[in-house]
N, C-alpha and C positions, 0 to 999 in steps of 0.2 A: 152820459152824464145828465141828458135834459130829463129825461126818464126816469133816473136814483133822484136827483131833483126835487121831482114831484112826488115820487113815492115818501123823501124825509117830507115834505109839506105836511104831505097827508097823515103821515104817524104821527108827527109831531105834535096835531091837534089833540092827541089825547091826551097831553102832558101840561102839567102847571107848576108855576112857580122854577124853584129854582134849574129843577130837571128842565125845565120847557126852555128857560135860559141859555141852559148847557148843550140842549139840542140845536138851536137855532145857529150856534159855533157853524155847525154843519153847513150853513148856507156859504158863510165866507171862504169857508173851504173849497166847496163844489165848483160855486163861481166861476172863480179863476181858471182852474182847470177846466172850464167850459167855454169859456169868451177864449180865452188865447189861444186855444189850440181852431178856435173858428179864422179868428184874425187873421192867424200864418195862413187860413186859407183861402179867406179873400184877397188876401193881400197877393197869393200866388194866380188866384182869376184876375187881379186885376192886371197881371204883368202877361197873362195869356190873350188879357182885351176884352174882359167880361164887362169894366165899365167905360169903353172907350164912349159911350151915348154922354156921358158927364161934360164931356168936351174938355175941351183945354190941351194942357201938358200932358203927361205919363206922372210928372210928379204933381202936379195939383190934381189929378186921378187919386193917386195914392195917398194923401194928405186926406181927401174927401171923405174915402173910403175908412182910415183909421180913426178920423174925429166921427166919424156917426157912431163907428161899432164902438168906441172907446166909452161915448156918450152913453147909449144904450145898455152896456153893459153895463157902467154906472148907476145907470137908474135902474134898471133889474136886482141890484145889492137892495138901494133905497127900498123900493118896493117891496121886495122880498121881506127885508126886517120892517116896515110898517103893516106885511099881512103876519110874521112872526107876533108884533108885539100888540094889534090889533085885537080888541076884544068887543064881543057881541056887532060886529061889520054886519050890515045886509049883503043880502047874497049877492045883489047888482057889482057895487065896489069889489068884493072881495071875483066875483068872476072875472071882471075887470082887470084885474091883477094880474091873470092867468097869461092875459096876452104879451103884456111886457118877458116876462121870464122864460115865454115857453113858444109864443108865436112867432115872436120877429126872430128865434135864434133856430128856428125848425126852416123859416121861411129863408133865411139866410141860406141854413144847407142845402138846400131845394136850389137855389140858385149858382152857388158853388158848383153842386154835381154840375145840373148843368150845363156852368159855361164849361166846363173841365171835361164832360165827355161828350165827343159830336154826336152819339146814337141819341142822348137823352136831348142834346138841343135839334138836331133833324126832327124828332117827333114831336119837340113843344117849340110853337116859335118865340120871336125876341122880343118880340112885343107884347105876347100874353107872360113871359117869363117877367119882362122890369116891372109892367104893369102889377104883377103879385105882388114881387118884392117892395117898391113903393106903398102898397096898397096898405102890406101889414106894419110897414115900417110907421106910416100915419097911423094907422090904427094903434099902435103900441106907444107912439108918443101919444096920441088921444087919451085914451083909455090908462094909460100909466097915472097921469097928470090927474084925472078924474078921481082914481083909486086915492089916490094921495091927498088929493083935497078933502076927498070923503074919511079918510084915515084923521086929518088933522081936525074936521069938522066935529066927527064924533067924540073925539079925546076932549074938545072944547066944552061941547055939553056939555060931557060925563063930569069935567072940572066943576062946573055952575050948575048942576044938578048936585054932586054932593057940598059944594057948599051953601045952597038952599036949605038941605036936607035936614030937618032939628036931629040932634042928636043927644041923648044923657051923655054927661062926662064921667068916662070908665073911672073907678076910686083907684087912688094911687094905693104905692105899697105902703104907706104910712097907716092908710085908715086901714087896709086889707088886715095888719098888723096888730093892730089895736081893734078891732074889732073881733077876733081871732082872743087877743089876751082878756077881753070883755066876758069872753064865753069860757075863761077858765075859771074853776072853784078854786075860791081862797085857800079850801084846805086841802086841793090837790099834792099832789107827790113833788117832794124838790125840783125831782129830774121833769118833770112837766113847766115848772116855771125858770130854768135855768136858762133853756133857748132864747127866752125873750128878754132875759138881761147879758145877752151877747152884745159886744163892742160895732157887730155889724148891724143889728139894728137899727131902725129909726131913733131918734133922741129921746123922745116921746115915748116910745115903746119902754126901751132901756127902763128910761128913771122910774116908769110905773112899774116895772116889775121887778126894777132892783128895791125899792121904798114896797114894797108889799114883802119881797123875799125877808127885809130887816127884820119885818113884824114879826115871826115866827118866832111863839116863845121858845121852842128846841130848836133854832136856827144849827147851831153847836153841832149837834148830835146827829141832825140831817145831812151839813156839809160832810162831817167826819165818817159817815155811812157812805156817801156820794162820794167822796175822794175813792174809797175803797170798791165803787163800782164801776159800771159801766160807762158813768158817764163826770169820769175823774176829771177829764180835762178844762170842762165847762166848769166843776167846781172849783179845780185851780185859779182860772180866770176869775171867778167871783171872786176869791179871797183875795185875789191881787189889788182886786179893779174897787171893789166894793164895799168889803168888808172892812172898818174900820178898827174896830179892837184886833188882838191877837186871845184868842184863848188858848193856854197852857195847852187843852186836852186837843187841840187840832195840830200844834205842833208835828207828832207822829204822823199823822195822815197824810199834812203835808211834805213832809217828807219823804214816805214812801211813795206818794202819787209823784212826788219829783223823780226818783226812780225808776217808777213807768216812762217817766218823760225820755230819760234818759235812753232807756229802751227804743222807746219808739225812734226815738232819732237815732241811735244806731243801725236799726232795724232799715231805715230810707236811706241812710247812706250804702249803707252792706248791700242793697236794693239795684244797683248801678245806678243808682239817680246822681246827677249830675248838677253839684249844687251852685247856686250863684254867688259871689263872692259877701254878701247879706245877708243871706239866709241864715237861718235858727239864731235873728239879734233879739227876736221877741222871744224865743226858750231861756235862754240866757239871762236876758236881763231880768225875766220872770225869776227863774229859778235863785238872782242873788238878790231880788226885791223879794224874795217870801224868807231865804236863808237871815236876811237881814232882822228881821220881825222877829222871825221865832227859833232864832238860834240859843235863846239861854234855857229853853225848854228839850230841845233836842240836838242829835247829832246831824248836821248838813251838810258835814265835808264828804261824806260817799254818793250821793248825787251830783255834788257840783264837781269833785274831782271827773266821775267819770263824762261827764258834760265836756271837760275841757278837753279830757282825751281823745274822746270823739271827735271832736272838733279838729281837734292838734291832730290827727291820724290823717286827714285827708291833706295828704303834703302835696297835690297838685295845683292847690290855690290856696289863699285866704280865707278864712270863712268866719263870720260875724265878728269883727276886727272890734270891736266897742263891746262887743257882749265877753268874748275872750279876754279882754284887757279889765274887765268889772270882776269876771271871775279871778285873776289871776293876784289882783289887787284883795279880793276876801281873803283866799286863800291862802296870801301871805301872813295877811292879818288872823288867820285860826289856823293854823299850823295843826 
């Protein structure tokens, strides 16, 4: 585990952002599975007498024993995710690092083996074996502590270095928008200026290019082309939203582009989409806000009928409860 450890370290530096986030999972993971299964094993040297030089009891032995590994292991997370989340470190701090994580738990096993096999303690004695252990034990609280400091130090800077930093202010979507509809000709194609009197726009955006859209002396004849195209739906929306008069001759259009409406909503249902009990309130109330306008010019009970059916078919739920009760009220009223 100390070994896969260091090898995720090492891959992991090739990663940024969210990926590099998603990899660094991998430490808290590793961790554990690496400190506990060390622990059972001091814990089993210390009931064989590995730290009887501690003095004391057997149980303030083992109390000693679990608050240091416990401690260490701890800061090996800390450390670990301050060299994960650590950007541009010098290589001091960042080698620094290497001993909390990888020294004191190698130097640990060293000492385990061992007290645990007489071959390994007859060839090394007891005094050169605590002497290590201690030695790296200090060393990795040193060196941890350091890392750390140097981790938080940097991040410091970097805080009061970018906010020294002059910087232009990026344009919001407002200007992006309007500077964007700046650069379109007056006597562009309908379907070019229809986007920019969408309801999701900026305000600003909107009203300049609904108040230029009015200008068109064939407004009429452009919507009524644009209903029957590709981009019906946008021009629905303008006539609801925008359009002031009703002209006779868009009656038709609007009502067959409601038609498509209708389609399409079938088309999402029949889709297994999974509606929410609101959904299609704005087709709805669209389709009996345009039926309302230009009904003594045309026929708009074949659109709104099959709107309701639609609607009425999906008997699992409710589905736009205020836009069903607007149709069903026309409805009764045009029989």
């Amino acid at each position: 585990m100390t070994w896969l450890l260091a090898a995720v370290i090492g891959s992991n530096r090739q990663l940024s952002g969210p990926d590099k986030a998603g990899a660094a999972i991998v430490y808290f993971m590793l961790t554990p599975l690496r400190w506990l299964p060390l622990g059972f094993g001091l814990l089993a040297a210390t009931g064989a007498g590995a730290f009887a030089w501690i003095g004391g009891t057997s149980g303030l032995q083992y109390a000693a024993v679990v608050l240091v590994h416990a401690g260490f292991g701890a800061g090996s997370v800390v450390v670990l995710a301050a060299l994960a989340g650590a950007r541009d470190l010098p290589a001091a701090p960042r080698a620094a690092m290497v001993v909390l994580p990888f020294v004191v738990p190698l130097a640990e096993i060293a000492y385990v083996a061992w007290a645990m096999n007489p071959g390994i303690a007859a060839a090394i004695g007891a005094g050169a074996m605590i002497a290590l252990l201690l030695a790296a034990l200090a060393l990795g609280a040193a060196t941890g502590l350091a890392a750390w400091a140097a981790v938080r130090n940097g991040r410091r800077r970097t805080r009061v270095a970018a906010a020294d930093r002059p910087s232009a202010p990026a344009p919001d979507h407002e200007s992006i928008r309007l500077a964007a509809l700046g650069e379109l000709a007056v006597d562009a194609p309908l379907e070019a200026w229809l986007p920019f009197a969408d309801e999701e726009e900026p305000i600003h955006v909107r009203a300049w290019a609904r108040a230029e859209i009015g200008q068109r002396a064939a407004l009429a004849d452009e919507l009524a082309a644009t209903l029957a195209g590709a981009e019906w739906a946008r021009a629905l929306d303008f006539v609801q939203r925008s359009l002031d008069s009703a002209p006779a001759g868009l009656a038709a259009p609007v009502r067959d582009a409601l038609l498509r409406r209708a389609e399409a909503v079938r088309a999402r249902v029949a889709a297994f989409e999974t509606p929410f009990p609101r959904q299609y309130e704005a087709e709805l109330g669209q389709a009996v806000d345009l039926a309302e306008r230009f009904a003594a010019a045309a026929d708009f009970r074949p659109p709104l009928r099959a709107l309701r059916d639609i609607v009425a078919g999906v008997t699992d739920r409710t589905l736009a409860p205020l836009g069903r009760a607007r149709l069903d009220d026309w409805l009764n009223r045009n029989p």
